[in-house]
VEXDO-815324 format. One line per 2 residues: number of its first residue (from 0); their letters; for each residue x, y, z of C-alpha. Coordinates in steps of 0.001 Angstrom, whole numbers, plus 500000, padded with zeros to 6 digits. Each point is the difference from the previous one (the first is absolute). Example, Ala and Ser with C-alpha at 12.3 -4.5 7.8 and 13.67 -1.06 7.14 Angstrom:
// VEXDO-815324
0	as	512300:495500:507800 ~ 501370:503440:499340
***
This chain:
// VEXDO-815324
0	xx	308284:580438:649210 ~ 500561:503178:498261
2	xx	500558:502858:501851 ~ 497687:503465:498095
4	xx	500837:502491:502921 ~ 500619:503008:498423
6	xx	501632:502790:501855 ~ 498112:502854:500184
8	xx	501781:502475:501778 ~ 501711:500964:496815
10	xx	499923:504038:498914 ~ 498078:498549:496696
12	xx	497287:498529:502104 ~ 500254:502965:501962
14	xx	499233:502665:497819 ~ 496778:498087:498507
16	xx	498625:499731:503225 ~ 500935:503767:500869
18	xx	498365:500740:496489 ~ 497076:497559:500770
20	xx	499385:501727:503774 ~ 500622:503612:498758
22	xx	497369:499450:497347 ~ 497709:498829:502114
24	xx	499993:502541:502431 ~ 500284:503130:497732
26	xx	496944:498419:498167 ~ 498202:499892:503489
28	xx	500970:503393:500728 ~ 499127:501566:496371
30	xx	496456:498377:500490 ~ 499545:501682:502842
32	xx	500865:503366:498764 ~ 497977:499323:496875
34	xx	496689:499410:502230 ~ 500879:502888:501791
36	xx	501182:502379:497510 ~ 495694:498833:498535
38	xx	498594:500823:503478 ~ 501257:503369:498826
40	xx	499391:500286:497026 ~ 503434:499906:498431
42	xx	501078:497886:497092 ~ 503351:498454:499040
44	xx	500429:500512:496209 ~ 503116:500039:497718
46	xx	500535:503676:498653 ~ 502739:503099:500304
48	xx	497152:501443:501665 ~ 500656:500683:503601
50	xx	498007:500904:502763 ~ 500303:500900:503687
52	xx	498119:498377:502625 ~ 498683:502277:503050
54	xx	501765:498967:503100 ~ 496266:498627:501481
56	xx	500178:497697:496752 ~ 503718:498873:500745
58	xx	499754:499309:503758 ~ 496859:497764:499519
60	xx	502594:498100:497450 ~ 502730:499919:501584
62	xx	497905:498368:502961 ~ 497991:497346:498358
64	xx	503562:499297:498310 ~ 501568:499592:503511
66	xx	496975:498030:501215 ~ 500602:497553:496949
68	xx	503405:500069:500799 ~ 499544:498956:503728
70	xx	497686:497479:499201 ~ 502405:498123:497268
72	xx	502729:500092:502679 ~ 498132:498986:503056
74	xx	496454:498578:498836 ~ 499044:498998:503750
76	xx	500920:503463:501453 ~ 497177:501063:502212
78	xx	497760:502972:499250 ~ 501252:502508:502419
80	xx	503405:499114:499217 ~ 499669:500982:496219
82	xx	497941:502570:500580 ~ 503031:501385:502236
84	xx	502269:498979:497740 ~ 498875:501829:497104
86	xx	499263:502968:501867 ~ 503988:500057:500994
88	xx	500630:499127:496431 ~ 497862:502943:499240
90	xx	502070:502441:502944 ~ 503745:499164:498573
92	xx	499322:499972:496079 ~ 500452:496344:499232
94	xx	496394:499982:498510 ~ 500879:502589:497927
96	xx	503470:498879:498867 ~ 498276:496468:499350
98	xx	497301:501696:497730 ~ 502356:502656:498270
100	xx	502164:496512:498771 ~ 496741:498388:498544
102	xx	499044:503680:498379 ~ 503669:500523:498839
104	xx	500328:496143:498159 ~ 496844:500363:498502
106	xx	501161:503226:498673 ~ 503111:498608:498459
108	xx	497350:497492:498404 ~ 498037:503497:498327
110	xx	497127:499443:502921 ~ 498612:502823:501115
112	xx	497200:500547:502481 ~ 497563:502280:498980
114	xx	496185:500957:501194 ~ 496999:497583:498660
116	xx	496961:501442:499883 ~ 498475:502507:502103
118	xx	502172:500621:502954 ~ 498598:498475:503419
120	xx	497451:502050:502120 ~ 501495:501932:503003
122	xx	499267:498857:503570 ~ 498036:502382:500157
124	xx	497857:499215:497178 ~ 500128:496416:501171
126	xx	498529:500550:503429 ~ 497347:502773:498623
128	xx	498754:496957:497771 ~ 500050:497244:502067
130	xx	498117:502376:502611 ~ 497339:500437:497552
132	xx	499503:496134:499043 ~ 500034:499166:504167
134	xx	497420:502427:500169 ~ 498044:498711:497563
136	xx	500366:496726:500735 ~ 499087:500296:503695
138	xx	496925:501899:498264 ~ 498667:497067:497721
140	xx	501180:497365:502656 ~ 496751:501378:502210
142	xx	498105:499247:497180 ~ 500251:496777:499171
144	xx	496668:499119:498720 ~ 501159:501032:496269
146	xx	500367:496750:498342 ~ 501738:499967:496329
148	xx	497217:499242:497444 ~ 500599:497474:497598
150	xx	498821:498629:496313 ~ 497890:502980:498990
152	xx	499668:501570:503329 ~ 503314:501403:499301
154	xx	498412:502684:497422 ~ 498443:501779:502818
156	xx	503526:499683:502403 ~ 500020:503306:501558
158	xx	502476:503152:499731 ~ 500981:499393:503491
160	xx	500798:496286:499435 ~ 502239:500513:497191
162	xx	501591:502409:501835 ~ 500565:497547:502879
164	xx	501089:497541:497575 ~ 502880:502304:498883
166	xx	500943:501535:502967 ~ 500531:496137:501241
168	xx	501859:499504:497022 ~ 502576:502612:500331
170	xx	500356:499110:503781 ~ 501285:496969:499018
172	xx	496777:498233:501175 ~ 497862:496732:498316
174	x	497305:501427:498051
***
């Protein structure tokens, strides 16, 4: 019989797994700041152009990055114990430091985050409009005898139901 062990704790084998692992979890982390850096309505683009982030912008990236960090490391961690975690994370800087590294190697690539769009609505703004949809929902919800025409009905569709319609649309709702 032929013996085809090979010896793998060699520094060549080594350093492709380190490369292999390393990959793998950057990748998890930079996907994580790329869906949050969208949820705010930043882009990651390759250009001298620089921008800087407000600090609200920043913390809620350097905590989803933490958050995917935790979760690579210790995928069976219980909730309160990541939420805890992060929010130490968050205390002593490590979120930060782990989020200025992704920021500052995507820089020495030439990528840049910069706004996308129309910058986010305030909280403010947020809770004024999703104060007016409740209300209007909890309006129309007493009246519930408005059925949605259909076929050619739908030329005489009411003001008021298109309205509904859209309002239900921009609160996320089924039409």
């Amino acid at each position: 019989m032929i013996n085809r062990q090979i010896k793998i704790s060699t520094y060549e084998i080594a350093e492709e797994i380190h490369k292999f692992a390393n990959a793998q979890f950057y990748a998890t982390l930079l996907l994580a700041l790329q869906h949050a850096a969208a949820d705010n309505w930043i882009a990651f683009i390759r250009s001298p152009e620089r921008y800087e982030l407000p600090c609200v912008v920043m913390d809620d990236l350097a905590r989803r990055v933490a958050h995917a960090r935790f979760l690579a490391i210790s995928p069976l961690m219980d909730r309160e114990t990541l939420f805890l975690s992060i929010e130490q994370d968050m205390k002593d800087g490590d979120a930060q430091t782990w989020l200025n590294t992704l920021l500052q190697g995507l820089a020495r690539m030439g990528i840049h985050p910069i706004p996308d769009q129309e910058p986010p609505m305030t909280p403010e703004e947020q809770a004024a409009i999703a104060a007016v949809l409740d209300a209007l929902n909890q309006a129309w919800s007493k009246e519930d005898s408005m059925d949605i025409p259909t076929g050619d009905e739908q030329n005489n569709v009411s003001s008021r139901e298109k309205d509904r319609a859209f309002i239900r649309g921009l609160s996320g709702e089924d039409i």
